[in-house]
Each structure stands twice: as structure tokens, then as C-alpha cells.
C-alpha positions as CSV (number, residue, x, y, z in Angstrom):
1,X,0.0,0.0,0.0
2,X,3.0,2.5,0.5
3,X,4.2,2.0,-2.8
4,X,1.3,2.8,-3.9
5,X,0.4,5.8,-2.1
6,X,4.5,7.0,-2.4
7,X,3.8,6.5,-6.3
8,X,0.1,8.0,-6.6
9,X,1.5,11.0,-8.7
10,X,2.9,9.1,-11.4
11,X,2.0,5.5,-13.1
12,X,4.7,2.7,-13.1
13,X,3.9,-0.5,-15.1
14,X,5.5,-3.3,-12.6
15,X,5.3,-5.8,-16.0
16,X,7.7,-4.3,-18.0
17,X,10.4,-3.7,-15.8
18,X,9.9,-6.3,-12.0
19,X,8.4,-9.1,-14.0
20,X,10.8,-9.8,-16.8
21,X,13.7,-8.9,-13.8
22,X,11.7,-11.5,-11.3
23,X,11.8,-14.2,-15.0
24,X,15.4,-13.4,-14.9
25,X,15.7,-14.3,-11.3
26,X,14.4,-17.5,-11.9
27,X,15.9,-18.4,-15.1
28,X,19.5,-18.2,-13.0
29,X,20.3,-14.8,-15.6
30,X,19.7,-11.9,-14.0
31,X,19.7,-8.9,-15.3
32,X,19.9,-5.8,-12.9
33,X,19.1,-3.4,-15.7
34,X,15.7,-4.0,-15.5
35,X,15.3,-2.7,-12.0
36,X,16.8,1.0,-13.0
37,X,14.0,3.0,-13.3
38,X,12.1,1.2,-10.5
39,X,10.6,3.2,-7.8
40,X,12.2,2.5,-4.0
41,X,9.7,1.3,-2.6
42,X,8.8,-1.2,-4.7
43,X,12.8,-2.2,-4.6
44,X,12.4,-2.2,-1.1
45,X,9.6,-4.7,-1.1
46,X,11.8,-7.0,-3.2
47,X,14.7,-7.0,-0.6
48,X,12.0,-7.6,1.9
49,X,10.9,-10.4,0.2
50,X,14.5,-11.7,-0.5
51,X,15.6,-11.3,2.9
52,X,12.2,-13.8,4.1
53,X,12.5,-15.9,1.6
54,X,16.5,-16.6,2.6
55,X,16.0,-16.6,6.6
56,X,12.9,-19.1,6.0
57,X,14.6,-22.5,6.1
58,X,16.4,-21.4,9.5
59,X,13.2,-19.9,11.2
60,X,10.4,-21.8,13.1
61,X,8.6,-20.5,10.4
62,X,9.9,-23.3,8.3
63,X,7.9,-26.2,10.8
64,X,4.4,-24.7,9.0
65,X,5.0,-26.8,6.3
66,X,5.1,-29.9,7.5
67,X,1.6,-29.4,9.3
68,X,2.4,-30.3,12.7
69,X,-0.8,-30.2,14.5
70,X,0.9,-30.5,18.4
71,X,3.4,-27.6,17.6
72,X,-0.1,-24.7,17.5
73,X,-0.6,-26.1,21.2
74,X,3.3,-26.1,22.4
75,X,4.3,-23.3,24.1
76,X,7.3,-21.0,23.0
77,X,9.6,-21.8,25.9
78,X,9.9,-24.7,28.0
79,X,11.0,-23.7,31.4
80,X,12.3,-26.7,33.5
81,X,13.0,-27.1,36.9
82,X,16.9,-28.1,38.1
83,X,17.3,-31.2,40.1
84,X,17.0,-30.4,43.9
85,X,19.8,-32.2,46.0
């Protein structure tokens, strides 16, 4: 919504410059070119999305794909008590 608003003055047509630049991406050719004459905010959601997308795998986030019901019930830390001698 901010690029949207930050860019209400003036029309940018994402297709011809972030798609074929995304393509590029995943095509293993990329081509930083394209991304010249993009506005910042719309870079900035880009490296936001990067950024997610490369921190995923390492993140608890990552357990949501493998559906485990118990882990919505778990709780964030498990405190434990030390052995009393």
C-alpha cells in the first residue's frame, strides 16, 4: 500500500520492468538493468521479500510446512526445573 500511495502521482507499469527482472531471477540470468528506473519502494519490497525468503529454512517458520498439529498447542519456551539435591 505505501508503494502505492508514495507513487500515486505518477504511473509505473511493474510488467515491463519487475516481471521480466523476477523471470530473470528464476531463469538463474539476472539482469539488474531492468530494476533501474524502479521506484524505492517497490525495490524495497523486493529485498524484503528476498531477505524472508533466505531466513525461512532457519526460522520456526519453516515447521508450517510440515503441518504439525501439536506444535499450535506447544508453548514458546519450556521452562524446566533443576534437580533439587
Amino acid at each position: 500500500m505505501a508503494g502505492t500511495l508514495l507513487n500515486a502521482s505518477g504511473f509505473f507499469d511493474y510488467r515491463v520492468s519487475i516481471g521480466p527482472w523476477f523471470r530473470s531471477l528464476l531463469s538463474f540470468m539476472p539482469d539488474p538493468s531492468l530494476m533501474e528506473g524502479v521506484p524505492f519502494m517497490f525495490k524495497f519490497h523486493m529485498l524484503a521479500w528476498m531477505v524472508v525468503a533466505i531466513i525461512f529454512p532457519f526460522s520456526r517458520l519453516v515447521h508450517c510446512l510440515s503441518v504439525p498439529l501439536n506444535y499450535l498447542t506447544r508453548p514458546f519456551i519450556v521452562y524446566r526445573k533443576r534437580d533439587e539435591k
